[in-house]
C-alpha positions as a Markdown table, in Angstrom:
| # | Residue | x | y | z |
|---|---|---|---|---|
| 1 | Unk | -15.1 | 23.9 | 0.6 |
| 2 | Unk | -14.8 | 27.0 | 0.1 |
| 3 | Unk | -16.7 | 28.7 | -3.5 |
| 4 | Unk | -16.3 | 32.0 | -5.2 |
| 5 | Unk | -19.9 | 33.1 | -7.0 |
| 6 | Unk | -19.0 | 35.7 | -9.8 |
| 7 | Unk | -21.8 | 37.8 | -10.6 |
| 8 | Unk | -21.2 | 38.6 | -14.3 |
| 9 | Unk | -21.4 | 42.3 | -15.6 |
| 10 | Unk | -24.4 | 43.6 | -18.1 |
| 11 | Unk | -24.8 | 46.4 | -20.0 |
| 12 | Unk | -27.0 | 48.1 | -17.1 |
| 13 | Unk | -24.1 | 47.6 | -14.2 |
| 14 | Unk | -21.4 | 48.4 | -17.0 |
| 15 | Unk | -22.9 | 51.7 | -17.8 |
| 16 | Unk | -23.0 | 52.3 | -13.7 |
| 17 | Unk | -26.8 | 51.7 | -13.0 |
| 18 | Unk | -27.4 | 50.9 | -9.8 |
| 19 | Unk | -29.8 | 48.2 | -9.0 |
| 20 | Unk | -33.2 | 49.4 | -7.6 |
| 21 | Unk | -35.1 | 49.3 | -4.1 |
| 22 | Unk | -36.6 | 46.0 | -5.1 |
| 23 | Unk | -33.3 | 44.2 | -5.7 |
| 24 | Unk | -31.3 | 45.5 | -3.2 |
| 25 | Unk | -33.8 | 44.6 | -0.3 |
| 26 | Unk | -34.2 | 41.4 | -1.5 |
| 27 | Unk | -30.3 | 40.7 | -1.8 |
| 28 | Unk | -30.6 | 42.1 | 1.6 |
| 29 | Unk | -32.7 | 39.6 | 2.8 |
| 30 | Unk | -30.5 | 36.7 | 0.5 |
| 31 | Unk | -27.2 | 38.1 | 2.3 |
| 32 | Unk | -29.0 | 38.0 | 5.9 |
| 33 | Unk | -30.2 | 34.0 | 5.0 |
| 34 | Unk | -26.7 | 33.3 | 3.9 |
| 35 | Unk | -25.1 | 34.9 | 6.9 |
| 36 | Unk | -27.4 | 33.3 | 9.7 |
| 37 | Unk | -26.3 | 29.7 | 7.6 |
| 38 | Unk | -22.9 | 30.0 | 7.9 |
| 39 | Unk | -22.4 | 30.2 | 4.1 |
| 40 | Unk | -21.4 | 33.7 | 3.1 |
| 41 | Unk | -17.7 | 34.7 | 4.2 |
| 42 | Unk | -17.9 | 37.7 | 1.9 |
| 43 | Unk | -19.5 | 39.6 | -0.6 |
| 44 | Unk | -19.3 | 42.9 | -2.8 |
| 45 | Unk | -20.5 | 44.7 | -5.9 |
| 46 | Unk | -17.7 | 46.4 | -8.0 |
| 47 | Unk | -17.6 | 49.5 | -10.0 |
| 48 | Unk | -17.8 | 48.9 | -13.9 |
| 49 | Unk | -14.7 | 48.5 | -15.5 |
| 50 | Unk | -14.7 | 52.3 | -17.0 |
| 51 | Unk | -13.2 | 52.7 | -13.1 |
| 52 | Unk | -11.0 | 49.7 | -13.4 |
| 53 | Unk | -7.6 | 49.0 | -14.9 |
| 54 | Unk | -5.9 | 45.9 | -16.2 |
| 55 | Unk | -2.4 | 44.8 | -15.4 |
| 56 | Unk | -0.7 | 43.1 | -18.3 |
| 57 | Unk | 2.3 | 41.0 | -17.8 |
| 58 | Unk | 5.1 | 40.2 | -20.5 |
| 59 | Unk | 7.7 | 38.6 | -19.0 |
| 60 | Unk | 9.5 | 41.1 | -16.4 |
| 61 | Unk | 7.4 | 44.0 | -17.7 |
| 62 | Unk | 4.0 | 45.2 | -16.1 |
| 63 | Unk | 2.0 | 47.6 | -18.2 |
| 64 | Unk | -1.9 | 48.9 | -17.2 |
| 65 | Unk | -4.5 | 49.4 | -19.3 |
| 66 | Unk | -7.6 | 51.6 | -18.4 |
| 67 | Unk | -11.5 | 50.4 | -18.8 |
| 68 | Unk | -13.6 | 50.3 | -19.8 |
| 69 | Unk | -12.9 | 46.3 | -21.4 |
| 70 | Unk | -14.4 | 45.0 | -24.2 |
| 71 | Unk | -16.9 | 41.8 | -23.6 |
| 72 | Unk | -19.1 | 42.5 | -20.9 |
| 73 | Unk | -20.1 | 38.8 | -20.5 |
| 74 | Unk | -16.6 | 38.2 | -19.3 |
| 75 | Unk | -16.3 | 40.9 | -17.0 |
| 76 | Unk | -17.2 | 40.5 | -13.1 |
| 77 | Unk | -19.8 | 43.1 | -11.4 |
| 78 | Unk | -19.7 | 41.7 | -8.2 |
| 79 | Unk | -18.4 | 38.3 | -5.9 |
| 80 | Unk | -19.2 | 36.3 | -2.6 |
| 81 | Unk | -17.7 | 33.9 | -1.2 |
| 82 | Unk | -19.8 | 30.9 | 0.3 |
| 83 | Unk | -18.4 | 28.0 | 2.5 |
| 84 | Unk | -20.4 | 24.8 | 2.0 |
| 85 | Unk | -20.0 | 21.0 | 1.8 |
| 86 | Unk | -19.9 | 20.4 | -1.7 |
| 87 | Unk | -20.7 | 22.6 | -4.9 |
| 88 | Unk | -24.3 | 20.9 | -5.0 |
| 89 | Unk | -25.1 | 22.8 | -1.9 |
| 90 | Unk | -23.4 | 26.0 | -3.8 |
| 91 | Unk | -25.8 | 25.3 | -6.6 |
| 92 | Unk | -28.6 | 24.9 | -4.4 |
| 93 | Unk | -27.9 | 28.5 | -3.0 |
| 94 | Unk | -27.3 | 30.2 | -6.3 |
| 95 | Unk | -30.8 | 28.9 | -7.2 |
| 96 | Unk | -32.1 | 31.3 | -4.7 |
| 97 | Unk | -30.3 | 34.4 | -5.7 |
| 98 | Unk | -32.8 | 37.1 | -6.3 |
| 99 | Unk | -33.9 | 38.0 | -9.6 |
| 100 | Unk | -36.7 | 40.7 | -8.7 |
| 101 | Unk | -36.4 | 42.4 | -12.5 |
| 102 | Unk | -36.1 | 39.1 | -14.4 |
| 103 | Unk | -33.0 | 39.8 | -15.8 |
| 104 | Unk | -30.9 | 37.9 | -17.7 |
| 105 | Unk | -27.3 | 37.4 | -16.9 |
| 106 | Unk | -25.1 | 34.7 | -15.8 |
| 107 | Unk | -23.5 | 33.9 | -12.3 |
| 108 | Unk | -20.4 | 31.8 | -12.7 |
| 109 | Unk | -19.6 | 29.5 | -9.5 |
| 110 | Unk | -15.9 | 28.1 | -9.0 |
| 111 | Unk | -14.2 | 26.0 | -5.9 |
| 112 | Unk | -11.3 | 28.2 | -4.6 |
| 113 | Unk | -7.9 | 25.9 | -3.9 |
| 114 | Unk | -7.0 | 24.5 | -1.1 |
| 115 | Unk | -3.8 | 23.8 | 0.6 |
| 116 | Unk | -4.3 | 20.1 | -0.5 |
| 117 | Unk | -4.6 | 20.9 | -4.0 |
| 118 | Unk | -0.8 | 22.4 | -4.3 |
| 119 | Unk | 0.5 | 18.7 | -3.1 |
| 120 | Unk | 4.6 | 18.8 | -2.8 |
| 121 | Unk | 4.8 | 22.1 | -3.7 |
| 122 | Unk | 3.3 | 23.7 | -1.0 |
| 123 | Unk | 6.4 | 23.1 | 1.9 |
| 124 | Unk | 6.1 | 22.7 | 5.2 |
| 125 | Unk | 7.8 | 26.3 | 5.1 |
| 126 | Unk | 5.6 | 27.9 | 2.9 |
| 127 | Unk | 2.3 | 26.3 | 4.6 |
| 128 | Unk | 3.6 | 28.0 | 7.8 |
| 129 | Unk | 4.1 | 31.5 | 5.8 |
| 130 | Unk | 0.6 | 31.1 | 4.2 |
| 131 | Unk | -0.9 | 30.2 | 7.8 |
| 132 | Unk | 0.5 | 32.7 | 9.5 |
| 133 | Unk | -1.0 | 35.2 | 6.8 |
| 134 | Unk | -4.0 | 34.3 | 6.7 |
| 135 | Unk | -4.2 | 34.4 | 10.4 |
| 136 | Unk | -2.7 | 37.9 | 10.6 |
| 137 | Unk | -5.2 | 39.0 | 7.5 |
| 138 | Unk | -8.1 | 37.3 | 9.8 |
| 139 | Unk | -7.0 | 39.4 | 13.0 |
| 140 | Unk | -7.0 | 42.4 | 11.2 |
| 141 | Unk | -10.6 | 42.2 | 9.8 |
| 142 | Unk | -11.5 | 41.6 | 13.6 |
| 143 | Unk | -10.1 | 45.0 | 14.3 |
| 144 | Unk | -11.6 | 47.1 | 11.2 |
């Protein structure tokens, strides 16, 4: 199964601090374990929102607003994307994510769907259309 881990935003990485020496070897090092495992499939930091705009829909309309947004807890300063067996071994993982500076924070850890989790909706047509995407999306990461 596939997991998205949502590193949640704080007043330090909203206000653009970058993390020190400390962390970032260590996260380093985490990536490098979850890379040699087979786990990670992708990972990023993100810029605070003060760089970030919103998209709001109502009905046919699309509107943006600029950042920075309020709530920081709710906001997202960074992602991977682990595959494992089942969310206990995502858990087991996210136990290990360094912490060098103690911080406190929160990192929020949710399945991503599948193809089986659409049921009838998903046709035989639009499985092929989705296939063939992510296929094409795969091969062009190959030639980046």
């Amino acid at each position: 199964m596939k997991v998205i881990v949502l590193i949640k935003a704080n007043q330090d990485s909203e206000a653009g601090k970058m993390p020190g020496e400390a962390l970032l070897r260590e996260m380093g090092n985490f990536n490098e374990e979850l890379v040699k495992a087979g786990i990670m499939l992708a990972g990023e930091g993100l810029h605070p929102s003060a760089k970030g705009k919103r998209m709001v829909l109502k009905g046919a309309g699309r509107s943006f607003v600029d950042g920075p947004f309020a709530n920081t807890q709710e906001i997202v300063a960074g992602f991977w994307i682990w595959q494992v067996k089942s969310m206990n071994e995502a858990m087991a993982w996210a136990r290990r994510i360094p912490n060098p500076d103690q911080n406190d924070g929160e990192i929020e850890l949710r399945p991503v769907l599948s193809d089986e989790d659409f049921g009838d909706a998903l046709t035989p047509e639009i499985l092929e259309q989705a296939n063939r995407l992510r296929a094409q999306t795969e091969d062009g990461r190959a030639r980046s």
